[in-house]
BALOBA-1460 file (C-alpha; in Angstrom, 3 decimals):
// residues 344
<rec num="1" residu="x" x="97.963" y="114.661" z="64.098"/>
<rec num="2" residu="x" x="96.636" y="111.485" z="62.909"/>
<rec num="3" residu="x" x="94.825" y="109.253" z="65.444"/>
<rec num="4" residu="x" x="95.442" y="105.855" z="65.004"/>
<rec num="5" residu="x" x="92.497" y="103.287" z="66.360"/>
<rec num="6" residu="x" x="93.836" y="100.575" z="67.033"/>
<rec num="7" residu="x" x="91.376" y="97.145" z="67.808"/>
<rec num="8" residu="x" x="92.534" y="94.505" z="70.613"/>
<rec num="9" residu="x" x="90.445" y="91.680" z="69.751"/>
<rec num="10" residu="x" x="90.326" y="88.884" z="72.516"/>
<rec num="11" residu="x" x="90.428" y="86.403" z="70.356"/>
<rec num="12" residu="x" x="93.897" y="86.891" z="68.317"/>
<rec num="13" residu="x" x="97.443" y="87.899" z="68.684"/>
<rec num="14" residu="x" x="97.403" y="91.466" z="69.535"/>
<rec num="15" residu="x" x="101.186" y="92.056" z="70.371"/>
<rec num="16" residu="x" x="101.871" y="94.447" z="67.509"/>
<rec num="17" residu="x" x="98.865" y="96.650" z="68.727"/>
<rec num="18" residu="x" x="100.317" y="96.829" z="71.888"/>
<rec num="19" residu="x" x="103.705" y="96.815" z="71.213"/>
<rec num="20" residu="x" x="102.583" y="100.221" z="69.406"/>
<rec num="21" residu="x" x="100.994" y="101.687" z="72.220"/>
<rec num="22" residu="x" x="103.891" y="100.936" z="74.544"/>
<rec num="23" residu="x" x="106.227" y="102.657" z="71.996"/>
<rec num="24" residu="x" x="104.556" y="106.017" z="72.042"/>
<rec num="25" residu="x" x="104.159" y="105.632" z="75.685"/>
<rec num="26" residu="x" x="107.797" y="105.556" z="75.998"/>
<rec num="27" residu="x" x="108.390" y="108.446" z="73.681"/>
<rec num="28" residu="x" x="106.393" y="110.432" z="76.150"/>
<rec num="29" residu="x" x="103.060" y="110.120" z="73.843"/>
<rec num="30" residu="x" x="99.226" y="109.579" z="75.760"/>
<rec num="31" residu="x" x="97.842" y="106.399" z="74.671"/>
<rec num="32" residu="x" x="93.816" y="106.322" z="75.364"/>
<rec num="33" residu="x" x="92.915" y="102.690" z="76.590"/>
<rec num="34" residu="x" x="89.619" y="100.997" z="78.145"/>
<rec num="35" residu="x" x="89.275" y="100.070" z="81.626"/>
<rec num="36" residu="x" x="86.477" y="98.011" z="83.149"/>
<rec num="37" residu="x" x="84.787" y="101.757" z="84.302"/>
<rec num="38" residu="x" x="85.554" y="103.951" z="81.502"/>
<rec num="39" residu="x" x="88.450" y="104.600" z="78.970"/>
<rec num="40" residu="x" x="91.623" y="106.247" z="80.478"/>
<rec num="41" residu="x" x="93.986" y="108.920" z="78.943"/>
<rec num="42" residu="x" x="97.596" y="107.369" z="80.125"/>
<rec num="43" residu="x" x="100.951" y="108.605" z="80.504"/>
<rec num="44" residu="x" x="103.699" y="107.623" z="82.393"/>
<rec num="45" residu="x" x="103.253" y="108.479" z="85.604"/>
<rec num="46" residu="x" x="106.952" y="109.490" z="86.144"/>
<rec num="47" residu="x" x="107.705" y="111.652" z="83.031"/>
<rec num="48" residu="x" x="106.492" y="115.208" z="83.383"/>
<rec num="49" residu="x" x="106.611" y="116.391" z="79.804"/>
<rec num="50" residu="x" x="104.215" y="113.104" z="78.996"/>
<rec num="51" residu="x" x="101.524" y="113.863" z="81.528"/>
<rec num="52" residu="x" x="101.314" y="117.701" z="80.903"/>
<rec num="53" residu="x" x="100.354" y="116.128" z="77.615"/>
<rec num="54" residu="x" x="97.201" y="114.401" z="79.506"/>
<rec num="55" residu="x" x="96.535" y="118.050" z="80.541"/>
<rec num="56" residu="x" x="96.645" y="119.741" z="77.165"/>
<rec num="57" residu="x" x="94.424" y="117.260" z="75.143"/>
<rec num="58" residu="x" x="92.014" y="117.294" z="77.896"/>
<rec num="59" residu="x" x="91.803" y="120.595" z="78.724"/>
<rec num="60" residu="x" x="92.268" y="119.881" z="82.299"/>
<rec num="61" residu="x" x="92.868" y="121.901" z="85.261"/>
<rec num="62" residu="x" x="96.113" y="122.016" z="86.650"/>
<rec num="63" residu="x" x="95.199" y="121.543" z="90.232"/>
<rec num="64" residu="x" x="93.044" y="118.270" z="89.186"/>
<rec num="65" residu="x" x="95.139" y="115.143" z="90.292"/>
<rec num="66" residu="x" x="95.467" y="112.516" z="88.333"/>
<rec num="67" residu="x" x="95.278" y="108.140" z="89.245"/>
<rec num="68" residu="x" x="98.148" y="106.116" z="89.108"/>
<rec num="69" residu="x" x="97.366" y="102.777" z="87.134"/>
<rec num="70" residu="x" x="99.697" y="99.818" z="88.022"/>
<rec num="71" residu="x" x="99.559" y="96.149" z="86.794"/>
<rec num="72" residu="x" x="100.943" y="94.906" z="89.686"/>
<rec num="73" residu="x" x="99.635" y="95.464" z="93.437"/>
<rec num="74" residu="x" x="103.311" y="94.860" z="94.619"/>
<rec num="75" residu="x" x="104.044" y="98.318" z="92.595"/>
<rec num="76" residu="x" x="102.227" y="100.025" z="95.075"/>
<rec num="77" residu="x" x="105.516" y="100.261" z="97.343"/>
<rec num="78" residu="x" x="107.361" y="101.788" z="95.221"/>
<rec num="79" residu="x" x="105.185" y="105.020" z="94.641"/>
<rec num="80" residu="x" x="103.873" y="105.504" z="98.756"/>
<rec num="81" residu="x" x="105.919" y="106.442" z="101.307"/>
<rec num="82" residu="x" x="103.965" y="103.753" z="103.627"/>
<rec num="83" residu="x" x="100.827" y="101.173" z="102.839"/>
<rec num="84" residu="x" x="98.279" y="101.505" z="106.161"/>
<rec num="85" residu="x" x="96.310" y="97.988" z="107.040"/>
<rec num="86" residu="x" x="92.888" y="99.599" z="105.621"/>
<rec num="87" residu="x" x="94.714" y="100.078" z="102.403"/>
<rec num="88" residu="x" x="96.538" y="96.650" z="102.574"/>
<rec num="89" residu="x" x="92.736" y="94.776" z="103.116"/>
<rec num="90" residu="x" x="91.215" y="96.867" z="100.141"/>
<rec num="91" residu="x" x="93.267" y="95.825" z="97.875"/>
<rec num="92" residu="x" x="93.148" y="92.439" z="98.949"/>
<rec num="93" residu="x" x="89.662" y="92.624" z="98.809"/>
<rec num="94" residu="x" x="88.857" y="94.737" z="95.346"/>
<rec num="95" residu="x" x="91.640" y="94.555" z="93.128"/>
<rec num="96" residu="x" x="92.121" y="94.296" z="90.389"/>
<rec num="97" residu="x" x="89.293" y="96.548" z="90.487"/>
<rec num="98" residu="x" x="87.174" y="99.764" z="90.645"/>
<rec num="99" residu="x" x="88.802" y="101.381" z="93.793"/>
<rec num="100" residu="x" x="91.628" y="103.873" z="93.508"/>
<rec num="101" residu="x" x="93.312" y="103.908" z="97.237"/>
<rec num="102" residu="x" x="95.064" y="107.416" z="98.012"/>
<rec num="103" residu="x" x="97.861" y="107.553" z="100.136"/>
<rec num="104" residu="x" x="101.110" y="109.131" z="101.079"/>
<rec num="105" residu="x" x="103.315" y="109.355" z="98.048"/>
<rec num="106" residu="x" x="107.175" y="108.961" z="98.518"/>
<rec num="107" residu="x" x="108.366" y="112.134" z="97.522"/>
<rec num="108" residu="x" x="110.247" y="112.806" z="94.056"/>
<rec num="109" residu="x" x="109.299" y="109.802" z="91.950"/>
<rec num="110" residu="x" x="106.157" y="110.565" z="90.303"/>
<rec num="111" residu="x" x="105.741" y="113.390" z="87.832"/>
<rec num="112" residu="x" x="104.446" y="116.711" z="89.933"/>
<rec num="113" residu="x" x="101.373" y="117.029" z="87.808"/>
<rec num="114" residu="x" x="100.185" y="113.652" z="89.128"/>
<rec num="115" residu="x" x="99.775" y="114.849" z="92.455"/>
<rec num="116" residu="x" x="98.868" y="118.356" z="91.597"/>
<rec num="117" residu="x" x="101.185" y="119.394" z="94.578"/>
<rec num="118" residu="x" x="100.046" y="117.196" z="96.947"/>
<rec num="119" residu="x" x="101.459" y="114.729" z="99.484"/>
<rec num="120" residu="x" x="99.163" y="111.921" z="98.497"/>
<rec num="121" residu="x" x="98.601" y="110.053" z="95.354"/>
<rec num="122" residu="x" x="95.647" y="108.052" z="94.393"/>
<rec num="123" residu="x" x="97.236" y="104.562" z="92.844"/>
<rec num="124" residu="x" x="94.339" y="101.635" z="91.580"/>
<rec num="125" residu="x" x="94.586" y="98.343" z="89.519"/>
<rec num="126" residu="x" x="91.974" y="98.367" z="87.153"/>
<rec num="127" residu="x" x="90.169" y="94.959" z="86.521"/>
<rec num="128" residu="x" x="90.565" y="94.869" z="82.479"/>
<rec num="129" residu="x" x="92.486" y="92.856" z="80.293"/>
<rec num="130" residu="x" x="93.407" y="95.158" z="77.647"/>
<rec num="131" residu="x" x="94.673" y="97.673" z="80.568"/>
<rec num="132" residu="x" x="96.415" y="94.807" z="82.346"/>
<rec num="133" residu="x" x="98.536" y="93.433" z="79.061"/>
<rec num="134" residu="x" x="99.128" y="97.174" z="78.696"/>
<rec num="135" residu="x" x="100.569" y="98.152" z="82.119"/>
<rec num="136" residu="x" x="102.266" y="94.248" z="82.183"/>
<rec num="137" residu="x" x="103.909" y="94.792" z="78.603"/>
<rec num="138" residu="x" x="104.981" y="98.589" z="79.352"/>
<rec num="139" residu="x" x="106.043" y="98.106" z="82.702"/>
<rec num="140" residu="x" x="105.480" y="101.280" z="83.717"/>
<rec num="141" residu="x" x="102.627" y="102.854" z="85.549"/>
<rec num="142" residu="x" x="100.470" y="105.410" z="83.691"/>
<rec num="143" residu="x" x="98.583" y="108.265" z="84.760"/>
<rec num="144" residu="x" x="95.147" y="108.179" z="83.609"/>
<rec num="145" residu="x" x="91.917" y="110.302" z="84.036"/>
<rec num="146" residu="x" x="88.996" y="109.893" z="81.395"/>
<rec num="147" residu="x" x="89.510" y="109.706" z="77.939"/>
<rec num="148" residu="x" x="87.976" y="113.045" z="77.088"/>
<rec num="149" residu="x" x="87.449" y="116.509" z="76.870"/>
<rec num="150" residu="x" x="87.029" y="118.039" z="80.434"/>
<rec num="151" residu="x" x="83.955" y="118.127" z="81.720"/>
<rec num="152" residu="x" x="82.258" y="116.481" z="78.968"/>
<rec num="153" residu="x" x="80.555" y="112.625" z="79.709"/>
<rec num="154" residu="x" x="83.141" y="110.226" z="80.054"/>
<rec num="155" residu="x" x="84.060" y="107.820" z="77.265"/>
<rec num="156" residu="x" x="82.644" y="104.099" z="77.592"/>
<rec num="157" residu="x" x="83.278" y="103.357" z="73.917"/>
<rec num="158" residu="x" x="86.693" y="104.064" z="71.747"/>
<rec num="159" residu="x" x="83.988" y="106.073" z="69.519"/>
<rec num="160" residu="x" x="83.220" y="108.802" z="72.297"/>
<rec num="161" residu="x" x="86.927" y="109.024" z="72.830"/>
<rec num="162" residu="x" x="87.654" y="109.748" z="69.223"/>
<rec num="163" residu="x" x="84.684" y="112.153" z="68.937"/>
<rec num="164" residu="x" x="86.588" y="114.212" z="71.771"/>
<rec num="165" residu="x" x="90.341" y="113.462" z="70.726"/>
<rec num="166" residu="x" x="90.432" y="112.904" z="66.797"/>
<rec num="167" residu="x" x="93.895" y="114.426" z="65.849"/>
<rec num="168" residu="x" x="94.487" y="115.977" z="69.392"/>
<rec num="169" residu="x" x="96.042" y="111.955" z="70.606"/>
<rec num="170" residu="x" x="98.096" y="109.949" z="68.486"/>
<rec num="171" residu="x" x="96.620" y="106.546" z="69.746"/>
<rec num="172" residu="x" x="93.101" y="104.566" z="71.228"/>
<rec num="173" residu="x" x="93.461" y="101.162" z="71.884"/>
<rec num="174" residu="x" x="89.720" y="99.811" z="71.105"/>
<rec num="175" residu="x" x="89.113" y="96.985" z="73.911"/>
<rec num="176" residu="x" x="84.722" y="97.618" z="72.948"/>
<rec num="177" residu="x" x="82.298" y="98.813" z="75.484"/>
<rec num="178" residu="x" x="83.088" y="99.588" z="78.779"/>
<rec num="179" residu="x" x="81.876" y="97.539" z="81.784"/>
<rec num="180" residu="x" x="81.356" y="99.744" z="85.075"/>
<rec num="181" residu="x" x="80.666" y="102.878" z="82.790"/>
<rec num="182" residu="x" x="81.437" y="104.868" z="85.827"/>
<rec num="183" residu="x" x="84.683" y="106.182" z="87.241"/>
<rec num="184" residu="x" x="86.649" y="104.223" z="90.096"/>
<rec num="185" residu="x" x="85.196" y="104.754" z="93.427"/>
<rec num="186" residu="x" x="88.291" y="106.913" z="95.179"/>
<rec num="187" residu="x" x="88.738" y="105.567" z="99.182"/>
<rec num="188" residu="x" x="91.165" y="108.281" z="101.281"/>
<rec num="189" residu="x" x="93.203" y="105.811" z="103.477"/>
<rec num="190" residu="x" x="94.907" y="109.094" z="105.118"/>
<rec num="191" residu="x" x="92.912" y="109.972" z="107.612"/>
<rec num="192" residu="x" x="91.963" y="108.047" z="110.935"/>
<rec num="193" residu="x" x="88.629" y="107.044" z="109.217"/>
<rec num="194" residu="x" x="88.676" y="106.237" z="105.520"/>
<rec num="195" residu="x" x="86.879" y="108.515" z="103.522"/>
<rec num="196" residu="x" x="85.575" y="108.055" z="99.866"/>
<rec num="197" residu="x" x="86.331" y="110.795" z="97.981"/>
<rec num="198" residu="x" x="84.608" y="110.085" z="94.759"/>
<rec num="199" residu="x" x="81.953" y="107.141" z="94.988"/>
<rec num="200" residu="x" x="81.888" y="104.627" z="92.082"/>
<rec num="201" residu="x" x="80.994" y="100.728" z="91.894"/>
<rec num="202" residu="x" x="82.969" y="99.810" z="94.913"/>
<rec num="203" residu="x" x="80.207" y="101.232" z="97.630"/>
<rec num="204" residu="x" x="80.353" y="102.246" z="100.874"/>
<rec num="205" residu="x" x="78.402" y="99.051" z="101.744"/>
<rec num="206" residu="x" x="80.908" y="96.771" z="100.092"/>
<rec num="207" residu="x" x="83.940" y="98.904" z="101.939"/>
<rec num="208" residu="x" x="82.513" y="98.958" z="105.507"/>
<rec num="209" residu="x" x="82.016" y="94.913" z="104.908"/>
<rec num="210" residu="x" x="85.786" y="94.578" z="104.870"/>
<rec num="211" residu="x" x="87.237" y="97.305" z="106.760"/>
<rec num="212" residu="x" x="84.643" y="98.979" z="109.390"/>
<rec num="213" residu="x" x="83.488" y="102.566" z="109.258"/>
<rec num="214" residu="x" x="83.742" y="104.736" z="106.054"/>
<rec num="215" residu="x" x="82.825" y="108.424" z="105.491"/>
<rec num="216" residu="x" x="81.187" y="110.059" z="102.843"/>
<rec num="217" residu="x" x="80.231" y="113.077" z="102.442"/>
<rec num="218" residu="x" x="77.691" y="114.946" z="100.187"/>
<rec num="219" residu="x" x="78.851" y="117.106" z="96.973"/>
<rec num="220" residu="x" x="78.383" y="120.118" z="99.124"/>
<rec num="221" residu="x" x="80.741" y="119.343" z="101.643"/>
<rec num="222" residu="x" x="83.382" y="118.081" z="98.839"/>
<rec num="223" residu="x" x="83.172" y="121.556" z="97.355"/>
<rec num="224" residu="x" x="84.646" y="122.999" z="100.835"/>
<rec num="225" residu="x" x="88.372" y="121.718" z="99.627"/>
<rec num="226" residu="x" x="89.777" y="124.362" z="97.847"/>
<rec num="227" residu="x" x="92.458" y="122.042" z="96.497"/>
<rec num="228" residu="x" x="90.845" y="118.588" z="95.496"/>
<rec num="229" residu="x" x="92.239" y="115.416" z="96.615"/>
<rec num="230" residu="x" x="90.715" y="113.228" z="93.468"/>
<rec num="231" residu="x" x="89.341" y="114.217" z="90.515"/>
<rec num="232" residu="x" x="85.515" y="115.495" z="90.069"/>
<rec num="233" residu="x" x="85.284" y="116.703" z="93.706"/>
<rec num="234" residu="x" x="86.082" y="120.603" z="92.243"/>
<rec num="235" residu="x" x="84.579" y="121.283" z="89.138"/>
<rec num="236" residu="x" x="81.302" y="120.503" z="87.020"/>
<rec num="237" residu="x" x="81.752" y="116.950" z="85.284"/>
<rec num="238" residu="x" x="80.030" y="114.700" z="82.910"/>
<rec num="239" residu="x" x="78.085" y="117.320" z="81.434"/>
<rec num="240" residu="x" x="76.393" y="117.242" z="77.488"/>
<rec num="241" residu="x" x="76.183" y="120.427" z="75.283"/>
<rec num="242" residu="x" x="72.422" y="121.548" z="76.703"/>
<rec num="243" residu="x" x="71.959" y="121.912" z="80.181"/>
<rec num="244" residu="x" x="70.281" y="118.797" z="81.929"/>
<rec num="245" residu="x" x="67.727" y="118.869" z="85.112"/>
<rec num="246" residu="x" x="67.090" y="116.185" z="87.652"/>
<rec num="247" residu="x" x="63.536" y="115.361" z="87.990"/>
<rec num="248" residu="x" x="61.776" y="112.345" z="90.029"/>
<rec num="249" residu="x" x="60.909" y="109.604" z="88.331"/>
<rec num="250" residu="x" x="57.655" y="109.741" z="88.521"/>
<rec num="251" residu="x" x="55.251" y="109.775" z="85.367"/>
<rec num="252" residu="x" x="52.946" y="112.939" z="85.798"/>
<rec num="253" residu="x" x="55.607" y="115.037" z="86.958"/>
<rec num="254" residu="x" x="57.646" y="114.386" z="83.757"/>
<rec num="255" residu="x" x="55.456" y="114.563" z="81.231"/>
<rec num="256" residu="x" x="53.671" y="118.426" z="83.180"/>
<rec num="257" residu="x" x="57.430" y="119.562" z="82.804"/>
<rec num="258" residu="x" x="57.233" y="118.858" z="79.035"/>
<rec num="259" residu="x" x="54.164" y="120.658" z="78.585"/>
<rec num="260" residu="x" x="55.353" y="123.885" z="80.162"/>
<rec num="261" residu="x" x="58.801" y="123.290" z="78.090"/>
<rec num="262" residu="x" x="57.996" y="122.373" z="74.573"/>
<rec num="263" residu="x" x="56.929" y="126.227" z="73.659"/>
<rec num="264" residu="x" x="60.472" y="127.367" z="74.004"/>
<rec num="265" residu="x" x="63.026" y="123.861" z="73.901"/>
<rec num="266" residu="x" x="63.445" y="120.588" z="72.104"/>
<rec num="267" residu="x" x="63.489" y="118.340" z="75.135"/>
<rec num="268" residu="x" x="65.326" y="115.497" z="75.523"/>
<rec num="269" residu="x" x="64.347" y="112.616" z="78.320"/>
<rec num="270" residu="x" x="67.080" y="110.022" z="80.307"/>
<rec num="271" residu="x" x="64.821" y="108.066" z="82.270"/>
<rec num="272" residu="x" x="63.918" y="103.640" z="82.487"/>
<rec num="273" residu="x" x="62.462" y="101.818" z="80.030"/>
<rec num="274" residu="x" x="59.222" y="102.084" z="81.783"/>
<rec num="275" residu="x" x="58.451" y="106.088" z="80.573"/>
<rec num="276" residu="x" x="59.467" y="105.164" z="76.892"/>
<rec num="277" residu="x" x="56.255" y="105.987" z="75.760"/>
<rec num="278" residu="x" x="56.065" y="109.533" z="77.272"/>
<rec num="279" residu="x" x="55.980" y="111.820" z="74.544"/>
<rec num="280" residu="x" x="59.222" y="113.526" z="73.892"/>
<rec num="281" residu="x" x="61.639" y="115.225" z="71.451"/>
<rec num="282" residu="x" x="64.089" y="112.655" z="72.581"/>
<rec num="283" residu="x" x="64.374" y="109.721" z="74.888"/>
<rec num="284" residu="x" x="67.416" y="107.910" z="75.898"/>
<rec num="285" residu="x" x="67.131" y="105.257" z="78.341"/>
<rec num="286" residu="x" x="69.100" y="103.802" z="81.177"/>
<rec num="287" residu="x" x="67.526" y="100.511" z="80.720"/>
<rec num="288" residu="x" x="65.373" y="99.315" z="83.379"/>
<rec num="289" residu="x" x="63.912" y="100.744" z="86.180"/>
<rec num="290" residu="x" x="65.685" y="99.546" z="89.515"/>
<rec num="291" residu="x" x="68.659" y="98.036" z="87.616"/>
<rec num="292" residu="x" x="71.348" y="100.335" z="88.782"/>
<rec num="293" residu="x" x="74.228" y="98.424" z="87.138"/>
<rec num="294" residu="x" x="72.257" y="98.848" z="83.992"/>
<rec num="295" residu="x" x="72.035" y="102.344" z="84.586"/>
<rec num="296" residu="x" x="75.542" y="102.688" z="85.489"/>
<rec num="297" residu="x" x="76.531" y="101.258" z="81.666"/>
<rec num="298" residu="x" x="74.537" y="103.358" z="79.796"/>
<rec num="299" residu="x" x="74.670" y="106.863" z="81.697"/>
<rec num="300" residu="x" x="77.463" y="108.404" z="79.710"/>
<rec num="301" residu="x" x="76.654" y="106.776" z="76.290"/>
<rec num="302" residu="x" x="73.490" y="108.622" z="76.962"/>
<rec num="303" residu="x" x="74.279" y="111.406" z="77.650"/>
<rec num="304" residu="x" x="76.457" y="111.806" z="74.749"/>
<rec num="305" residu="x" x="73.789" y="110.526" z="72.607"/>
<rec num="306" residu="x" x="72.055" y="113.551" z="73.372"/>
<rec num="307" residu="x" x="74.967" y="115.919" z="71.982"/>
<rec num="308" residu="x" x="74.064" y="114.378" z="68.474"/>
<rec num="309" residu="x" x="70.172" y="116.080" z="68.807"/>
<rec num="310" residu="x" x="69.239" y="119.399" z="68.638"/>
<rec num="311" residu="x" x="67.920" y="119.249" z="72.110"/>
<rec num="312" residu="x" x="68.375" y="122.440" z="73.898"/>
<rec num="313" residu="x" x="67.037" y="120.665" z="77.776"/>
<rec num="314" residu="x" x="67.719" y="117.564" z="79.161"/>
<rec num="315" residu="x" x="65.819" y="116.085" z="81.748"/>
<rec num="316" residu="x" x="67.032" y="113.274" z="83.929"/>
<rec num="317" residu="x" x="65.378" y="110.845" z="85.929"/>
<rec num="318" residu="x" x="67.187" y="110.599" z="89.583"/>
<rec num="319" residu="x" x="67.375" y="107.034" z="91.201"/>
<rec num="320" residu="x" x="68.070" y="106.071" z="94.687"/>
<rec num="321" residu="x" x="71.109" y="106.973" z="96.903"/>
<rec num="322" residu="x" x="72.077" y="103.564" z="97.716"/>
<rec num="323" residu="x" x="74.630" y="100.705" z="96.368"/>
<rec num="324" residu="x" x="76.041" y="102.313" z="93.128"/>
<rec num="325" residu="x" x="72.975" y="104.366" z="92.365"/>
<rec num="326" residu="x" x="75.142" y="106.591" z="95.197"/>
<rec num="327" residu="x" x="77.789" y="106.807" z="92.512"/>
<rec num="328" residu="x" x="74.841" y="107.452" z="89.396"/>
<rec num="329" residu="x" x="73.426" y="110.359" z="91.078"/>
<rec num="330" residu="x" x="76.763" y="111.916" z="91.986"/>
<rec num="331" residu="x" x="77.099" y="112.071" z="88.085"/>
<rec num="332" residu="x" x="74.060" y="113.281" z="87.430"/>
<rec num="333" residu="x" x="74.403" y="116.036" z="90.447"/>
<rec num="334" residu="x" x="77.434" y="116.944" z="88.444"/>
<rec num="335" residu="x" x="76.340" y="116.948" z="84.944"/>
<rec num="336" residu="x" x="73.469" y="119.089" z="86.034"/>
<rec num="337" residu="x" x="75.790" y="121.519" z="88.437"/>
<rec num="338" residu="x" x="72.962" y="120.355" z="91.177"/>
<rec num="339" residu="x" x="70.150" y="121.899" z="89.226"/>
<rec num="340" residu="x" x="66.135" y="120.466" z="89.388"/>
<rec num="341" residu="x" x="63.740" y="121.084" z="87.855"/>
<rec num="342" residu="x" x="60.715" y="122.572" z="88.933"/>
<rec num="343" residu="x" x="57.017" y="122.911" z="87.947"/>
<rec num="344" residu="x" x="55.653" y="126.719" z="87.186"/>
């Protein structure tokens, strides 16, 4: 299969580039597109045949659910069975946005894959013009996890998703780098108190602002669900070709764990601009220190930088668990399967 990449330039008449996409989107094709977090494998959310398709190119578990993408919030009706307050003030609030709302879906309209046989569905309007004119021109929603291979970093450039999906997906619309460059936060409006499923760069802080008390609980107590509710709550995500280790951010400690390495690996380093100078194989940074929405860009793009070395160890700096560096280190908990590393 040939895999067409197709630019959307901001600045000129893009309606045959999109008129594309929304024909093989009809025909039951996956179209890869870029959202303000990352770029999103879409489908139509109500043909089955078109989002198994999501599943095969991916590589995807079948018990994985997948987010509904609408480019209207009055489409929400027509995919829930009923829209709770908390969900009606969230959306008021943050979309379009980076916060996928799960609720009750009405029964027999979306594809069963979407829900992965469950009674909710998680349904968000994603803050990006290309995926906007998309939804608006197709008028249709789409089902749409990351653009990649699963488990691997997610895409934040059309590049990473045609390094992944090169002749596996017929289409990428190219809308440049990603914004966000992490996933949605995912907010379960279920339950009596919401609880996010999947932080991202709505926080808790920001939530609790608009709508009281949220939950959230730790990557330990996710993995107690033996059927997830969002995606990346089951399985090991985000992760490069060597295996990475958190390690603190702090100068001494770093550059004692490449000592005791560099006998035996070629070590690659994800940490500020501040260690730059430590002497490494590699070093990929996240920009500087204490800017988490800097960090939050450039995490996957480094990560995947890394598969393009021969490094056979990554170590990652952590960063703090508040705002979205919550959401940073629940990536980098996952890309490293919640491994550390420690000193001999």
């Amino acid at each position: 299969m040939r895999t067409l990449q197709l630019t959307v330039d901001y600045f000129v008449d893009n309606s045959e580039n999109y008129t594309q996409a929304v024909d093989l989107l009809k025909k039951g094709e996956v179209v890869a597109f870029p959202t303000e977090t990352v770029y999103g494998l879409g489908a139509v959310a109500t043909d089955e045949k078109a989002v198994k398709k999501i599943f095969d190119a991916k590589g995807r578990p079948s018990d994985n659910p997948l987010i509904v993408h609408i480019g209207t919030a009055e489409e929400v009706s027509l995919y829930t069975s009923y829209i709770p307050e908390v969900a009606k003030l969230c959306m008021e609030a943050f979309w379009p946005g980076p916060l996928t709302i799960v609720m009750h879906a009405k029964p027999n309209i979306l594809a069963p894959s979407v829900t992965a046989g469950l009674d909710t569905v998680g349904i968000r309007m994603p803050n990006h013009p290309v995926a906007l004119k998309l939804l608006q021109t197709l008028k249709a929603p789409l089902a749409a996890p990351s653009a990649n291979r699963s488990g691997k970093p997610s895409p934040t450039k059309a590049d990473h998703v045609f390094e992944d999906l090169q002749g596996i997906i017929p289409c990428i619309l190219d809308g440049g780098m990603t914004g966000i460059g992490v996933e949605s936060t995912v907010l379960d409006v279920t339950l009596n108190t919401p609880v996010i499923l999947r932080p991202g760069g709505v926080t808790k802080e920001m939530l609790e602002a608009v709508i009281g008390p949220v939950d959230e609980p730790s990557i330990e107590q996710q993995k107690i669900e033996s059927t997830p509710k969002a995606p990346g709550m089951k399985y090991i995500h985000y992760a490069p070709n060597a295996p990475v280790y958190l390690i603190d951010a702090n100068k001494e400690t770093i550059e004692n764990a490449i000592k005791q390495l560099k006998s035996e690996h070629k070590v690659a380093l994800l940490a500020p601009e501040s260690f730059k100078d430590i002497k490494v194989d590699y070093y990929f940074s996240f920009g500087e220190a204490h800017n988490l929405e800097q960090m939050s860009a450039t995490l996957y793009d480094a990560l995947r930088a890394c598969d393009k070395t021969d490094a056979t160890i990554i170590l990652a700096t952590a960063t703090t668990k508040s705002g979205v560096g919550t959401a940073i280190m629940n990536r980098l908990e996952k890309a490293a399967g919640g491994n550390w590393f420690s000193l001999k």
